[in-house]
N, C-alpha and C positions, 0 to 999 in steps of 0.2 A: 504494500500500500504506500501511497506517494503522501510527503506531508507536505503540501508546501511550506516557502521556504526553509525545511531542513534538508542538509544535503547528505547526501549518504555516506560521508567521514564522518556525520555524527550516530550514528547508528552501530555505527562497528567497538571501538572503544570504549572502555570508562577511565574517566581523566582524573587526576588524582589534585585536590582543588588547597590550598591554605587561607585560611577565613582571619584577617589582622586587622579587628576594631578597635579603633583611634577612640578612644575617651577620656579624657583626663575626670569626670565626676566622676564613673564606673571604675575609674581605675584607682581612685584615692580609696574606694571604698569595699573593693573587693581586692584589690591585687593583681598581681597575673593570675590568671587564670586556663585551664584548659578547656573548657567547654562555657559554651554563651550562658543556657538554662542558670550555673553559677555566679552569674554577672547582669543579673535581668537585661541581656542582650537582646533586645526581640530582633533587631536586624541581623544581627549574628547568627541566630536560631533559624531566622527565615532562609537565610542564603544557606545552613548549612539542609535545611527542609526540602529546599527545591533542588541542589545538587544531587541530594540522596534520590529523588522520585526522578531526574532527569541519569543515572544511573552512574552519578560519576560517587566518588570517594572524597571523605575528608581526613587529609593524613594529618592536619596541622591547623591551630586553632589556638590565637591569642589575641589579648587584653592589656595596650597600649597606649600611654597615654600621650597628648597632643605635643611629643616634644621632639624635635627635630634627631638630633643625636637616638634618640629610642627607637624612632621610627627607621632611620637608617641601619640600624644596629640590626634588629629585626627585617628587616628585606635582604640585608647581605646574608642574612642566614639563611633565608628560603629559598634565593637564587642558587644555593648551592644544596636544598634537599630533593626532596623526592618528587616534591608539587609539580604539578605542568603550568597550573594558573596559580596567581596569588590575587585575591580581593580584598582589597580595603573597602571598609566602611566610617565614614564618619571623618571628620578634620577638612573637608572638601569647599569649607564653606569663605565666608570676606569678613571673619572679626580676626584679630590680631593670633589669637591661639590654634587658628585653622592650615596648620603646616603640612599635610599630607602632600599635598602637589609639591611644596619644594620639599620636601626631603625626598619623595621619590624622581621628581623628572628629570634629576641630573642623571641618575643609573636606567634610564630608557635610552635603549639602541635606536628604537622605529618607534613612532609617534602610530597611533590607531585612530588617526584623527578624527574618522567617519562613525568611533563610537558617540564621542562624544558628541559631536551634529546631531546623532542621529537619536542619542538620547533626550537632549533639550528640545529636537522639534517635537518628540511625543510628550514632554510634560507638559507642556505647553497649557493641551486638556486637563491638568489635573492642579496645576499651579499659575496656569496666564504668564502674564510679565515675570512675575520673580523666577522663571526659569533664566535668565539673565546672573542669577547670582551663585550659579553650581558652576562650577569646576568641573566637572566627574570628566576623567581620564582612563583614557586606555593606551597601554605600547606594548614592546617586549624588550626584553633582557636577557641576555644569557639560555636562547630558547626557552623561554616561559613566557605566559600571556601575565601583565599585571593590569588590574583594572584598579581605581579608585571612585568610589561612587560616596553619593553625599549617604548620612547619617540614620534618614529617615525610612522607616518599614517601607512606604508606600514608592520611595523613589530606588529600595533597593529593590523591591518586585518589579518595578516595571524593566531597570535594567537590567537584569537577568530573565525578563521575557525576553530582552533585545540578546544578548549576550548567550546563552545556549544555545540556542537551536543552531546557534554558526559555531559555536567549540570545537567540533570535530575538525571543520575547516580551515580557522585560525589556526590550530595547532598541527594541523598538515604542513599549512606555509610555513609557518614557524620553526619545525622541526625540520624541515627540508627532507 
């Protein structure tokens, strides 16, 4: 059966995914963590929800808070385990604490540019104008897909409706 647009590199594999939510109030108050449900992560819980029914793996799963040095510290780790994708959540955003994008964009090889287009023209419907204030980024490094998306439940479902159904195919190219 044909689904559109999934393409059939994403039907063959399961991807092995690392879930790294950005929060400095969740992370004064819980710590590192290994699993969201321990950190009332609901976006953390949800990405790792729809990876599991879309049939990929979660090998890795932490609880960081919005600081440049931490957040680098943690990606140079993940670039080098097992993950094929790594998704941030949270820190995406325009107040002064919102560091996700610069600590990640310097270790992106390839810019993914058309996620991010393509995420802001679908919120559009769900937030009007203020989609103007997301960030959310996608590239690669070191063959792995890294995504950054904003914070919020509603903006990480819609991006990982965008973002799956093409995982088999990103990480075709990706891997060479």
């Amino acid at each position: 059966m044909d689904i559109p647009g999934l393409h059939k590199e994403n039907t063959q594999a399961s991807h092995r995914y690392a879930i790294l939510t950005v929060s400095t109030s969740r992370y004064a108050k819980y710590g590192s963590t290994d699993r969201p449900e321990r950190a009332e992560d609901a976006s953390g819980k949800l990405i790792w929800g729809m990876i599991q029914v879309q049939g990929g793996e979660v090998v890795h799963y932490e609880l960081i808070p919005d600081d440049i040095e931490m957040i680098r510290h943690t990606l140079k780790n993940c670039l080098y385990s097992e993950a094929d994708v790594l998704i941030f959540t949270g820190g995406t955003g325009l107040s002064p604490t919102d560091v996700t994008i610069e600590s990640v964009t310097p270790y992106l090889e390839k810019e993914i540019t058309g996620f991010g287009e393509l995420f802001r023209q679908k919120s559009i419907d769900q937030i009007g104008n203020a989609v103007m204030l997301t960030r959310a980024i996608a590239g690669v490094a070191r063959k792995k897909a890294i995504f950054c998306l904003p914070g919020s439940p509603n903006a990480v479902k819609l991006a990982l409706e965008i973002m799956l159904p093409e995982m088999g195919h990103i990480i075709k190219h990706i891997k060479g």
